[in-house]
N, C-alpha and C positions, 0 to 999 in steps of 0.2 A: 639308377641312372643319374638321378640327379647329385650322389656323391661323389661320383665319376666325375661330374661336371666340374663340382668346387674343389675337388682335388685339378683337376685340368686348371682352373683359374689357377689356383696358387702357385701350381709347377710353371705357370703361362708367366706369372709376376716375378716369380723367382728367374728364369730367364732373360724379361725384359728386364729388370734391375742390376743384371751382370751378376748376380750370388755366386759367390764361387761354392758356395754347398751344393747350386743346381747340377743333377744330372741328368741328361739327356735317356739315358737308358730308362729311366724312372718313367718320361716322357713316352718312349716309345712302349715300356708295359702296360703304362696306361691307356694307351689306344688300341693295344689286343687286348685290354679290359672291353672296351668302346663296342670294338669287333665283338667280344661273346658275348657281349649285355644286347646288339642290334640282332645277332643270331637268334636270343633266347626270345626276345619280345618277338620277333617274324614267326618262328616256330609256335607261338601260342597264340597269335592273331591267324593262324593257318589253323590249327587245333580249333580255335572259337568259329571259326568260318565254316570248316566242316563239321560242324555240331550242327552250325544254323543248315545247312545245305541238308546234313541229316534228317530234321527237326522239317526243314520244310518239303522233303520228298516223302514224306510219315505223312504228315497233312494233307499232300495234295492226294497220295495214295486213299485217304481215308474219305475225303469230298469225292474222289471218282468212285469209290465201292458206295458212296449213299445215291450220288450220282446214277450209277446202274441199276441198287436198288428199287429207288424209286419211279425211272423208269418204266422198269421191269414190273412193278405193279402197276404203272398208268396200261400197261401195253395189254395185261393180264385180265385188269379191269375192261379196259377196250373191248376185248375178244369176246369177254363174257359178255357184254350188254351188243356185240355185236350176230352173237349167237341166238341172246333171246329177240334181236330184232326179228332175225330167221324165224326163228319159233313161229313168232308172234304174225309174221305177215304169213308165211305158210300157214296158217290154221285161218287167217282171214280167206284165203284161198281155199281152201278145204270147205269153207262157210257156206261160200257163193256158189261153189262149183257144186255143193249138194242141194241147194235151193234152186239151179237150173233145170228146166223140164225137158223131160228126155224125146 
């Protein structure tokens, strides 16, 4: 791009100074230079953009499966120590209710 440019300048001074070498068509190929050089940098800032967009829906995918995981094991854990609460008060029960006189 940037030789784009200094060719621009020159063809730009060559104009302004009246050069009868300047040609105008020169002028206008260098600006469908201008045009394919804006196309190819959008085209790869689009490319780079969907890499990150890739790159961060891989990530967040990968935080929601530990997300789940973990979880999944508080919930598992839960059940279990809410199972042996059961246990544990039922046999309290079972305790009393055998020590009561008939």
């Amino acid at each position: 791009m940037e030789a784009l440019l200094s060719q621009f300048t020159f063809l730009s001074d060559q104009a302004l100074q009246g050069n009868k070498n300047f040609n105008p068509s020169a002028m206008e190929d260098l600006m469908k230079l201008f045009k394919i050089e804006s196309y190819k940098a959008w085209a790869a800032l689009e490319l780079e953009e969907e890499k990150q967009v890739k790159g961060a829906e891989i990530t967040m995918q990968q935080a929601e499966d530990y997300f789940d995981s973990v979880m999944e094991t508080a919930v598992d854990k839960f059940r279990r120590f809410e199972e042996e609460m059961e246990r544990e008060a039922k046999a309290k029960r079972e305790a009393k209710v055998a020590y009561l006189p008939l």
